[in-house]
N, C-alpha and C positions, 0 to 999 in steps of 0.2 A: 115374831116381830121384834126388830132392833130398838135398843134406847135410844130416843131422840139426845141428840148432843148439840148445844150450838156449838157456833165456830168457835168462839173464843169463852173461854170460861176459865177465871180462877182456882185453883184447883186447892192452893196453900196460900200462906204469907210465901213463900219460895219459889212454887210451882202455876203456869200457866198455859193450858192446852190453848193450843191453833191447830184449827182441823186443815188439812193440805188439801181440801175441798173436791175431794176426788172419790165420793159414793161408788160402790160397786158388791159383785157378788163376793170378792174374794178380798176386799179394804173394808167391807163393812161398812159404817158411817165416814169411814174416810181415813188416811192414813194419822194418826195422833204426831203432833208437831208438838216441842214443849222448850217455851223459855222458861230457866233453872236462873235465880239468884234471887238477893234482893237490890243491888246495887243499880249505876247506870250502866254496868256493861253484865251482859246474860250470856250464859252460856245456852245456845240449839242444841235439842237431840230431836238428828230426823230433821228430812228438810221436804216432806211431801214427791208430789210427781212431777213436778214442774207446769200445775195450773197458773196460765195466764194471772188470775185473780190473788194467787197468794201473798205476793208481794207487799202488795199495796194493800193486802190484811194484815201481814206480819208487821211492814212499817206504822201502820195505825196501833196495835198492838203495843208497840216498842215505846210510840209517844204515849200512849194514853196511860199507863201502867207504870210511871217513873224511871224507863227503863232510856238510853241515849242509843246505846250501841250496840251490838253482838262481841263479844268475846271471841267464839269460836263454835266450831262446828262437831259435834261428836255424832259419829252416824253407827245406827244398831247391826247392820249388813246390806249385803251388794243392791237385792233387790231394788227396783227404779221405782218404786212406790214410797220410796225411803232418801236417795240418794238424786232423784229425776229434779227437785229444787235445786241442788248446791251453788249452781250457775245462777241462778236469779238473785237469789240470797245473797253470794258474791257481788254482784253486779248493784243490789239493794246497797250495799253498804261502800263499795267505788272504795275497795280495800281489797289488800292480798288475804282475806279470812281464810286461817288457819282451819283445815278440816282432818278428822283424825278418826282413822275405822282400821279393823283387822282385813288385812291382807285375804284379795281372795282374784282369781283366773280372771274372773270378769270386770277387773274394776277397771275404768277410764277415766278416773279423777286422779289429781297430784293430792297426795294425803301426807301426815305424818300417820305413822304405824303405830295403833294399838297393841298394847301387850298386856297380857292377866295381871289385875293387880294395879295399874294404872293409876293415878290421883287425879284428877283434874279437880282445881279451884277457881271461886270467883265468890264476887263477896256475897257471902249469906248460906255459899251452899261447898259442900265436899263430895264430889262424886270418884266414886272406884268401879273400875271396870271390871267387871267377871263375862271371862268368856264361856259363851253357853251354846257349843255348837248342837245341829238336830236340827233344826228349823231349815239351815243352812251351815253351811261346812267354816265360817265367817261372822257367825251370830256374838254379837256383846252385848250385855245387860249392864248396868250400872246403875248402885245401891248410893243412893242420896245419903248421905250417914248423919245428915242433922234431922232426918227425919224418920230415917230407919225404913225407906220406901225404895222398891226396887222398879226403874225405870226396866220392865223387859222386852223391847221389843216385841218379835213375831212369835218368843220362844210360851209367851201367856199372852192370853187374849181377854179382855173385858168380856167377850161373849165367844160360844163355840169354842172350840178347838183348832189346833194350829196346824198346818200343814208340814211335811216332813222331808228331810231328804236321807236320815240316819237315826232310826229309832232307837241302835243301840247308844249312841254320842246324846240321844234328846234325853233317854232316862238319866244317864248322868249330870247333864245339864242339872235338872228337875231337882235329884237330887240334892244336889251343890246349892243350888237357891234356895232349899229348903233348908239346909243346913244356918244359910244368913240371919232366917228367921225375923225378917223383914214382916212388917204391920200392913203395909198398903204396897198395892203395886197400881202403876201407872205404866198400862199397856200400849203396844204399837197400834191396836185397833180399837175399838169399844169404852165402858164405862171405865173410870175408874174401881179397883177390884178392892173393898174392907177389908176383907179377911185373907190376907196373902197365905197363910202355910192352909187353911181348907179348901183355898183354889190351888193349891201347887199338892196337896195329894191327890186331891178329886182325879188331877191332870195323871198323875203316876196311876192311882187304883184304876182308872179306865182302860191303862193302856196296860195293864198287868192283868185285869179283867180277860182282855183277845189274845192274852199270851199263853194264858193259862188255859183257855178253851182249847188253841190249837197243839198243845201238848199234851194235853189230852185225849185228842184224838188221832195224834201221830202215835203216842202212847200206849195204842190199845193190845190187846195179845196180840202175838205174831206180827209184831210192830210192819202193821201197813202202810204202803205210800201214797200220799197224796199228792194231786196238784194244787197250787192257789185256788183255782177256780172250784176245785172240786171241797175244798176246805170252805170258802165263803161260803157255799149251797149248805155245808154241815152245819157252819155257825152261825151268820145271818138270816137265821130262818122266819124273821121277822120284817125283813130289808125287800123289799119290792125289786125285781130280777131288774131292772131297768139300771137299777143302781150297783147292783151286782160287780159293772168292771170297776168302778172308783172304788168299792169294798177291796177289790181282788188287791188295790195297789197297797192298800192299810196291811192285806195278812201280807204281803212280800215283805214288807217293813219289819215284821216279826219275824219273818224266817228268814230274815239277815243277820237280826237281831239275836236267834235263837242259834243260827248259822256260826255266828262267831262266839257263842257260851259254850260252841261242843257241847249240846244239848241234841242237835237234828243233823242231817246230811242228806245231800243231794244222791235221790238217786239214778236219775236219768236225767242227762242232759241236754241243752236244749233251748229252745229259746224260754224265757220265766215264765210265758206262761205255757207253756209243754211238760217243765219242770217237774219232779217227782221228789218228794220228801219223807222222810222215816226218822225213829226216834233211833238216837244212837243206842248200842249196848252200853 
């Protein structure tokens, strides 16, 4: 059962969530939307999916909360759960609003371009951009340095676990944000998370957990090969068969992952899931 969140809840003297009002299986309570300052102009991270309704919550928001204006737009990646607002948001404020994300195939928005390292300011608050690809090949996270809090996107989640498109780019991500050693993170989906570096190893020890399994049993004498599917049957033995192909896609992730350590190698080719796997000499 998810945490109930209203729409709008102050989070800091700094921080403000606005939910992008778009419940589902895969947004959880809804995409997190967050006015950042304290002044009359706020900086957005994330601008929802473009619900009819946001607007005219954001603009309620903006008045009620001392705030006049938006500053600008900082968006975490491509996904339309994140970036599906910007045009409303725009149109809310009958201004050219600056919007500013890492470069990625799919974007349809006029942006200025994110790069590692970033400053963005407004009064009350100092955000730095860390790029934290895995999630997506375009993911940014940005650490609040007056509060020692890292806004992360898709890359940590208030609840569950994140979806993937590069397990070996996510561990590093993971890593990297651990190293910030940020207090609180304020996620792209879910609650607010207290304990940032027990939720950002949790997130590694799990995913080091199915790594370690599968090298293990690539690993055995006579170094055997397996397929994905014939791996998930070894290691999800607890996982009900139904679920089985969404498994299959988590161990591929690993053995891209283990694929490029020179660790494993393909030994039949094919389509992935025909694929055959063995531990290197």
């Amino acid at each position: 059962v998810l945490t109930a969140l209203p729409n709008v809840e102050r989070l800091s003297a700094r921080v403000i969530r606005v939910l992008g009002l778009n419940p589902g299986p895969f947004t959880l309570q809804g995409t997190n939307t967050y006015l950042v300052g304290t002044g009359s102009r706020r900086i957005l991270i994330d601008t929802g999916e473009g619900k009819p309704e946001y607007p005219s919550l954001l603009k309620n928001v903006i008045k009620t909360h001392g705030a006049v204006t938006i500053q600008e737009i900082l968006i975490t990646h491509w996904h339309f759960d994140h970036v599906g607002g910007i045009k409303d948001v725009r149109e809310l404020e009958k201004i050219s609003l600056p919007v500013s994300k890492y470069p990625h195939e799919a974007d349809r928005i006029d942006y200025k371009q994110i790069q590692d390292g970033d400053v963005y300011k407004t009064e009350g608050a100092t955000l730095k951009a860390i790029f934290s690809p895995g999630h997506t090949d375009d993911h940014v996270s940005f650490l609040l340095e007056e509060e020692n809090a890292l806004f992360s996107g898709d890359c940590v989640l208030g609840e569950g676990s994140s979806v993937l498109t590069d397990l070996f780019e996510y561990m590093k991500s993971l890593r990297k944000l651990i190293e910030l050693n940020a207090t609180r993170i304020y996620p792209g989906h879910g609650p607010v998370v207290e304990n940032a570096r027990a939720k950002l190893n949790g997130y590694v020890e799990h995913r080091m957990m199915r790594g370690r399994q599968i090298e293990e049993v690539l690993g055995k004498e006579g170094r055997p090969s397996y397929s994905a599917m014939d791996l998930v049957k070894l290691i999800y033995v607890n996982t009900p068969e139904h679920l089985h192909r969404a498994a299959m896609g988590n161990v591929l992730h690993h053995i891209t992952k283990l694929e490029k350590e020179g660790k494993i190698e393909c030994r039949q080719d094919g389509d992935p899931s025909d694929r055959k796997w063995a531990a290197k000499l």
